[in-house]
C-alpha positions in Angstrom: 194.0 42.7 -12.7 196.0 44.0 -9.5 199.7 45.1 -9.3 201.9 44.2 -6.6 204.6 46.8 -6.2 207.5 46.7 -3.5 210.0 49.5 -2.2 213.5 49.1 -2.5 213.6 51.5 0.8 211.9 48.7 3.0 214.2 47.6 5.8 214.2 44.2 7.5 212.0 45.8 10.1 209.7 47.8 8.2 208.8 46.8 4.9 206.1 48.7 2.4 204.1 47.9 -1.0 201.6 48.9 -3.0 198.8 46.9 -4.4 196.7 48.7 -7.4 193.5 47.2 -8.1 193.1 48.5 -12.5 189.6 47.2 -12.8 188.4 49.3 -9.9 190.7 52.0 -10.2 191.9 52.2 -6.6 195.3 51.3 -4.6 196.1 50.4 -1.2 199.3 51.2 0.6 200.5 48.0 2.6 203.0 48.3 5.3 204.8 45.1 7.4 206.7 45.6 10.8 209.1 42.5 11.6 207.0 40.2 9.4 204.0 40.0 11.6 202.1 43.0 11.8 200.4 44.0 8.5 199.3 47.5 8.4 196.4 48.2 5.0 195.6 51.8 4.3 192.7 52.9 3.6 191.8 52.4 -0.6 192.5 55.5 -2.2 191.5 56.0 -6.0 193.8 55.9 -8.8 194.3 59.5 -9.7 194.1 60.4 -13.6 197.5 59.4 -14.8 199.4 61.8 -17.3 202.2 59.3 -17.7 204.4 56.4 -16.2 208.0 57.5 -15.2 211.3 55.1 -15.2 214.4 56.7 -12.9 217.2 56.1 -10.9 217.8 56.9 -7.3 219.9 56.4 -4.7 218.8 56.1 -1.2 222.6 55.7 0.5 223.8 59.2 -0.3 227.1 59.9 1.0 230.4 62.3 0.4 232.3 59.7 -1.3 229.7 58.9 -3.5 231.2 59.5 -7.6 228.9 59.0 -11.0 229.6 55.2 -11.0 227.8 54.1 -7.5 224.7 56.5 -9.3 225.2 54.5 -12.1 225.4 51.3 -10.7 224.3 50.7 -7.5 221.0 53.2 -8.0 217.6 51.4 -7.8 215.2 52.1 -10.7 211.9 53.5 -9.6 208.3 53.5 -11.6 205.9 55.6 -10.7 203.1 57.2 -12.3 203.0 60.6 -12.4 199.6 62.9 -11.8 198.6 66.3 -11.7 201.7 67.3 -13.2 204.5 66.1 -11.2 203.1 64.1 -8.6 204.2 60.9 -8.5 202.5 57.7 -6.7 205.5 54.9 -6.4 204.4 51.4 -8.1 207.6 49.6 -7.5 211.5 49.7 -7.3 213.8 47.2 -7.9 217.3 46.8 -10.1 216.7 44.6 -12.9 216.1 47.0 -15.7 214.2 44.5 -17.5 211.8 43.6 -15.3 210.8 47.5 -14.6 210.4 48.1 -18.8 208.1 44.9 -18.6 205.9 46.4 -15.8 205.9 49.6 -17.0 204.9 48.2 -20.9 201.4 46.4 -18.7 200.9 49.3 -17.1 201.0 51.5 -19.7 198.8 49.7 -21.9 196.1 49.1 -19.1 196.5 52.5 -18.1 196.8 54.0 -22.0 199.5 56.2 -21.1 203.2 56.8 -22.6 206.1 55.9 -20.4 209.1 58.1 -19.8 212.6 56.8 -19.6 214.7 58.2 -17.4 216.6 55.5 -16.2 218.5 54.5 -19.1 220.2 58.0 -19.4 219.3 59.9 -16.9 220.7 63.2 -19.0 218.4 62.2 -21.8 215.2 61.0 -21.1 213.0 59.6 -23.8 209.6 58.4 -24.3 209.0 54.7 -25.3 207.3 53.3 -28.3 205.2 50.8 -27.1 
């Protein structure tokens, strides 16, 4: 089974994924410039996953910026996190329900506990899945 991720950061020019091959073990960084040049990285193995992460962050920081734009206009990312607290981005998005779904298949193909962050960012928690 493969796992197509996006990155909320991807601009009309430049866009990037992921695509995380779980039978093999192995992902592959995919960028796009203007929609017709398709750039493939080199396959990389999966490295041994301690756990998958949900979190908010906000990529238009500014002055003006109060605890309600964080709040609201963040974008949730998943990642899995490695060797401690490394993390290797799967996908980002805004729909909250959609990330918990993803993170519940990876988790179980993976066999690893997912951390919530996202949700209440001053209390994380793990899932029961």
């Amino acid at each position: 089974m493969d796992i197509k991720g996006k990155y909320a950061n991807s601009s009309i020019a430049l866009k990037q994924g992921i695509v995380i091959d779980l039978q093999k073990r192995i992902y592959v960084i995919i960028t796009t410039l203007f929609g017709l040049f398709r750039f493939r990285d080199k396959p990389k193995p999966l490295p041994p996953v301690n756990y998958i992460l949900l979190f908010r962050t906000l990529y238009n920081k500014c002055q003006s910026c109060n605890i309600a734009d964080f709040e609201n206009d963040s974008v949730i990312q998943l990642s899995l996190v490695h060797d401690k607290n490394k993390k290797l981005i799967v996908h980002e998005g805004y729909d909250m329900q959609y990330m918990l779904n993803l993170a519940r298949q990876l988790s179980a193909e993976l066999k690893v506990d997912v951390k919530d962050a996202a949700t209440d960012r001053r209390k994380p928690r793990w899932l029961l899945l």
